[in-house]
C-alpha positions in Angstrom: 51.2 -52.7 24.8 48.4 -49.7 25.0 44.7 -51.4 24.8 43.0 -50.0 21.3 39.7 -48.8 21.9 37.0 -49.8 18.8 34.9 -46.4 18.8 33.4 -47.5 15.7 32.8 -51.2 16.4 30.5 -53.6 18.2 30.5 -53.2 22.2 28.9 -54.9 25.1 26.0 -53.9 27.3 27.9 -52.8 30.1 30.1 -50.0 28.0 26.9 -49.4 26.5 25.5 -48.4 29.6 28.5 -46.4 30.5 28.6 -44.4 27.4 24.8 -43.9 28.1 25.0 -42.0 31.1 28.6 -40.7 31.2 28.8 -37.3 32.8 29.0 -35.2 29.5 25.4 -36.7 28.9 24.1 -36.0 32.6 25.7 -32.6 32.7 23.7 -32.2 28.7 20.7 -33.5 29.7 20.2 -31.5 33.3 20.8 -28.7 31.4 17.9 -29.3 28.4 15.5 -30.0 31.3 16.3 -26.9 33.3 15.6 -24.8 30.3 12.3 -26.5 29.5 11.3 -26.2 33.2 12.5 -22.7 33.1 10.5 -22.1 30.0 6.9 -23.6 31.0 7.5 -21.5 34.5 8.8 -18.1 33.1 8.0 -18.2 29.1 11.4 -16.2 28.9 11.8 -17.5 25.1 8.3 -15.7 24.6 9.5 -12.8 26.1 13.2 -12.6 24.3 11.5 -13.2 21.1 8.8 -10.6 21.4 11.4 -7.9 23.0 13.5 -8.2 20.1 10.6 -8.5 17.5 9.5 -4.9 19.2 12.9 -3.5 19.1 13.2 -3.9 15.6 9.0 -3.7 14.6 10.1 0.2 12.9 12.3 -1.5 10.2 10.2 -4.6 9.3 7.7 -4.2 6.2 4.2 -3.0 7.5 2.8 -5.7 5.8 0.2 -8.8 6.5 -3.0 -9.4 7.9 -2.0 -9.3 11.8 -0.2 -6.3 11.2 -3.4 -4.6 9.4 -5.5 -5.6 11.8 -3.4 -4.0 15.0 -3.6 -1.2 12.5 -7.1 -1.0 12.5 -7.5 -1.3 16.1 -5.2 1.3 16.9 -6.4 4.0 14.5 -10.1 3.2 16.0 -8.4 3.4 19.8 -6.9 6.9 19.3 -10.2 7.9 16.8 -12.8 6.8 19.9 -10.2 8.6 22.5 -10.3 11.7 20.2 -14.1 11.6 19.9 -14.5 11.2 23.8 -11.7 14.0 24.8 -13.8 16.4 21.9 -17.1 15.5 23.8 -15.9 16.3 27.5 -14.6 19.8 25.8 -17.3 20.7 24.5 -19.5 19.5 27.4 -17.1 21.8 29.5 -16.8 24.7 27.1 -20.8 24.7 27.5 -21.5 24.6 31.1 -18.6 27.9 31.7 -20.1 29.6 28.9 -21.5 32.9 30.4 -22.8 34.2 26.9 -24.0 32.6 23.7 -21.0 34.2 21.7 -18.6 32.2 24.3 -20.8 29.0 23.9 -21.0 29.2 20.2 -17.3 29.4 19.8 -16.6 26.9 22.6 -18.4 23.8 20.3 -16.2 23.3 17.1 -17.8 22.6 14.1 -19.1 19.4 14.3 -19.3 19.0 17.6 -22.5 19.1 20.6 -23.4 19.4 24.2 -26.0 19.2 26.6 -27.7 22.4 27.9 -29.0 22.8 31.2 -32.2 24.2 31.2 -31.5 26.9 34.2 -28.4 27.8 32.3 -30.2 28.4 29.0 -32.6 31.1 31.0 -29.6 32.4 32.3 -27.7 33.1 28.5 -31.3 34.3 27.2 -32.0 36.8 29.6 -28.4 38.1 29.6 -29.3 38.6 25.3 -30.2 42.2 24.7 -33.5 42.0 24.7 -34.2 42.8 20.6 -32.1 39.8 19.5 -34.0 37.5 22.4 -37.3 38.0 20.7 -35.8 37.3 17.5 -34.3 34.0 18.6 -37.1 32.9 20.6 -40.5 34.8 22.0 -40.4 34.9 25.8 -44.1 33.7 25.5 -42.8 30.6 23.5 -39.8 30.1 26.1 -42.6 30.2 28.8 -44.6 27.8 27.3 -41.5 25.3 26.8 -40.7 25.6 30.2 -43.6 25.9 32.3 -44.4 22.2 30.6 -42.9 19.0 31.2 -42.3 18.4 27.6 -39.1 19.4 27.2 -36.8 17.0 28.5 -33.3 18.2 27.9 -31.7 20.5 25.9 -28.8 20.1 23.5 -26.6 22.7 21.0 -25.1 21.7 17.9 -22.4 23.3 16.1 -23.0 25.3 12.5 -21.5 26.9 9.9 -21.8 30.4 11.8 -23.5 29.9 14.8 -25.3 27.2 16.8 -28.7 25.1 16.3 -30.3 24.4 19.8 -32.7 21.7 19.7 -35.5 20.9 22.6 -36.3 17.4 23.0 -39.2 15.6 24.7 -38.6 12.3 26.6 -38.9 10.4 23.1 -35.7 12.5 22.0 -38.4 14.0 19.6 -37.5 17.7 18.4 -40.1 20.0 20.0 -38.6 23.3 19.2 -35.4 24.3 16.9 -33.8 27.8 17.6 -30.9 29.0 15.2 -28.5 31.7 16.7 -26.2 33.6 14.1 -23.0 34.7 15.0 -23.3 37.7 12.9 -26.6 39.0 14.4 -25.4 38.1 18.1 -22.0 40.1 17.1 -24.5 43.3 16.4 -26.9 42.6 18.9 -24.1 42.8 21.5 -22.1 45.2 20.4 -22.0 47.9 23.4 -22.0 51.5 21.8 -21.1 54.2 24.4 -22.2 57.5 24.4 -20.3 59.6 22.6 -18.7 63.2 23.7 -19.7 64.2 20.7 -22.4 66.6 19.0 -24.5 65.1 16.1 -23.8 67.3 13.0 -19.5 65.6 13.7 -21.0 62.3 12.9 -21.1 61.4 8.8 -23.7 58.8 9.3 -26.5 61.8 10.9 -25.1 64.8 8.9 -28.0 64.5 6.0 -30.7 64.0 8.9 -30.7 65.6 11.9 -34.3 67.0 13.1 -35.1 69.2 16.6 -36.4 66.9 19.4 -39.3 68.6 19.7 -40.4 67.7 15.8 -39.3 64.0 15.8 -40.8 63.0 19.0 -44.0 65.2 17.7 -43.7 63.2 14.5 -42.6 60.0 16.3 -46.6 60.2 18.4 -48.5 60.3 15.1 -47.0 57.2 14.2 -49.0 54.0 14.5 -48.2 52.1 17.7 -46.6 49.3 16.0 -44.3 51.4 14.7 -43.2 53.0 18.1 -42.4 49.2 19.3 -40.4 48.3 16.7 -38.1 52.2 16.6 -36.2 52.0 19.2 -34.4 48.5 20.4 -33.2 49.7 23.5 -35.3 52.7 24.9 -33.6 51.9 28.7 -30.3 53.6 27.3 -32.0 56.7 26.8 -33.7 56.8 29.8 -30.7 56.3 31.8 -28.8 59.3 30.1 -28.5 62.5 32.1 -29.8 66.0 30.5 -32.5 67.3 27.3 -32.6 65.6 24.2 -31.9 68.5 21.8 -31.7 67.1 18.4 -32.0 63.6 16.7 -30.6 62.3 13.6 -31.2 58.5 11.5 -28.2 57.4 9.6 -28.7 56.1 5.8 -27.1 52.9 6.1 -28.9 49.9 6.6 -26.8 47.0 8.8 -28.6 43.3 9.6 -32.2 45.0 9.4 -31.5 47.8 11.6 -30.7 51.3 11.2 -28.8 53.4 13.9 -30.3 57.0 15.3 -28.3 59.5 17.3 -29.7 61.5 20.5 -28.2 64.5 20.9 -28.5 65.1 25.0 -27.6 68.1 26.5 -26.2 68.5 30.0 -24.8 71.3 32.4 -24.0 72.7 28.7 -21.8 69.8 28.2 -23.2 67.6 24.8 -23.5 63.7 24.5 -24.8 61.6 21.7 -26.6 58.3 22.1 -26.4 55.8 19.9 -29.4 53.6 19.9 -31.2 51.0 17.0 -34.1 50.2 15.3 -36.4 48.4 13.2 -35.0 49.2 9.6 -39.1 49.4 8.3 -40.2 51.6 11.6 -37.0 53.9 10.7 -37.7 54.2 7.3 -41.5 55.2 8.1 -40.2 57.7 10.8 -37.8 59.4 8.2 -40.6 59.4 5.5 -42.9 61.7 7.7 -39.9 63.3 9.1 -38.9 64.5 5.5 -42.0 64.8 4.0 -41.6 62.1 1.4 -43.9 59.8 0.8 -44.2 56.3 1.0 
């Protein structure tokens, strides 16, 4: 007759002891303590869960004060890397610019630089030289360089232009020079000669005088007046032949008004186009016509 087994009922130590460690509950408990090993050593559970929390981060509700705050710190990562990558282009844009027009459109609004002082010289004396003694006297440059007050120099972007500041040690402002796009655009604007006679061109048509009267006219001006007429006398002087005839145009532009040199050359004509001082023109043409003041 088959012995019943009581599963449910009272039993002595010894089955006790072999239901304790029977090989189902070695083989269970190896295993529980390999895992928890395996887990202090590796942190794979860590790892699973925050592989699969990442895989499915896009469909989870961006809500909650963790997620807010890694919010916060990335937007204020990629802002700072933004700022920094803005800084070291407009620190580079600076030290290649060759002219102020490049340098004032290589610092976005917003944005500054450092100046090197040799490098400023360099910009200003490449500035014709009308436009350099508006932005700054040459006497005045002297004096803020042949001084050790200036410590550095650095350019801030404007609304059309550039503000360039000059700084003692105490990164106190010593001196504040504004360029304007607009003026630097006119200033630099290279006018060749024309192969062209005066009376062709609208602008002179109305006021066209012999050489010989305007420069005759021109000498019984006042000698502040002959400084301010002419901007750029060196492009006359270079030009081959006789001046024959000269002619001021009516229209005004940035506080300047253009005159025409007729030059004439192995019987071959060429007009100059040269700028000055709208008051000194306007003088000029009064005594040219005979009007009076």
């Amino acid at each position: 007759m088959a012995q019943t087994i009581n599963w449910y009922g009272p039993f002595n130590t010894t089955e006790r002891l072999k239901r304790t460690f029977s090989l189902l509950n070695l083989v269970f408990l190896t295993a529980v303590a390999v895992l928890l090993f395996s887990e202090l050593r590796f942190n794979w559970c860590e790892q699973i869960t925050g592989a699969y929390l990442a895989s499915c981060n896009e469909n989870r509700p961006e809500t909650g004060t963790a997620w807010q705050a890694g919010k916060s710190n990335s937007r204020a990562r990629t802002h700072l890397k933004s700022i920094v990558n803005d800084r070291q282009t407009a620190a580079r844009n600076a030290s290649e610019a060759s002219t102020f027009a490049e340098l004032s459109s290589g610092i976005l609004p917003g944005q500054w630089a450092n100046l090197d002082k040799d490098h400023f010289k360099q910009l200003y004396l490449d500035l014709p030289d009308a436009y350099a003694r508006e932005l700054i006297h040459p006497t005045d440059l002297v004096w803020l360089f042949g001084t050790e007050d200036v410590n550095r120099i650095f350019c801030k972007s404007r609304s059309n232009g550039l503000a360039i500041f000059f700084l003692d040690s105490r990164n106190r402002v010593i001196r504040k020079v504004l360029v304007d796009n607009d003026r630097l655009a006119f200033f630099e604007k290279q006018e060749r000669p024309l192969d062209q006679r005066l009376d062709t061109l609208p602008q002179f048509t109305s006021r066209i005088f012999p050489a010989r009267r305007f420069f005759k006219v021109l000498q019984e001006l006042p000698g502040d007046i002959n400084e301010d007429l002419i901007v750029d006398p060196s492009k006359l002087i270079r030009q081959e032949g006789t001046i024959v005839r000269a002619g001021i145009s009516g229209e005004a532009e940035s506080g300047y008004i253009r005159m025409g040199f007729e030059f004439l050359h192995n019987g071959e004509t060429t007009t100059v186009l040269v700028k000055g001082r709208e008051w000194a023109v306007w003088r000029l043409t009064m005594s040219l016509t005979g009007e009076k003041p």
